[in-house]
C-alpha positions, 0 to 999 in steps of 0.5 A: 721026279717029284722033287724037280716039279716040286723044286721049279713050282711058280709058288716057290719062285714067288716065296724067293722073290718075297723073301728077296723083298723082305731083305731089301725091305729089312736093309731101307729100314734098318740101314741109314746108309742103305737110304742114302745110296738109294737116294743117290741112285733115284737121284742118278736115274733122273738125271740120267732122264733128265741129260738124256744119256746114251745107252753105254753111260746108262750101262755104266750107271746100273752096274755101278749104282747096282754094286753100290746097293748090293754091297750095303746089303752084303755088308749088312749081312756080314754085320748080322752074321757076326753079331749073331755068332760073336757077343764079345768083342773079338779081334777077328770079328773086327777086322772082318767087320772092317774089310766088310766096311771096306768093301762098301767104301771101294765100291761108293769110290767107284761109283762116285768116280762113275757120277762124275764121269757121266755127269760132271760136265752137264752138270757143270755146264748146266750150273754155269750157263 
């Protein structure tokens, strides 16, 4: 019974969402391209502000944005993981590191299709008024 207190203790919640920060943290300042899409994604919110978009493109944005983030993360993740377990240069470690890229790039494809979608026409109504 010790163990299922001690396993769901608010104190080890806190430690998770720490190391959680910790990651994100790791990945602003490690990762160029982690910056950049943050920045994308902090831009996206305020014009979503700004153009006053409905609940549903709003929906759209986060999951889109959200992947995009997390996919960098994960990439980064698979980067570390085979750098650490292969120093040499080995042809699987390429190509998981390639699929690993991949991923990312479907993802910020996605996402761009998605910013374009919700914001293409206000923008260019908005640049051409």
């Amino acid at each position: 019974m010790k163990t299922i207190v001690t396993a769901h203790h608010p104190v080890r919640h806190l430690n998770s969402f720490k190391y959680a920060l910790r990651g994100i943290s790791h990945a602003f300042l490690n990762e160029a391209n982690f910056r950049v899409q943050l920045v994308i994604t902090i831009f996206s919110g305020a014009l979503g502000f700004y153009f006053k978009i409905s609940s549903i493109e709003w929906a759209f944005l986060v999951l889109s944005l959200g992947s995009l983030l997390s996919s960098e993360i994960i990439n980064t993740v698979i980067e570390e993981f085979i750098d650490h377990l292969i120093h040499e240069h080995h042809e699987g470690a390429r190509i998981i590191k390639d699929l690993s890229a991949g991923f990312v790039l479907t993802t910020s494809i996605t996402t761009l299709f998605i910013l374009i979608l919700v914001f293409g026409e206000r923008l260019l109504s908005f640049l051409f008024r």
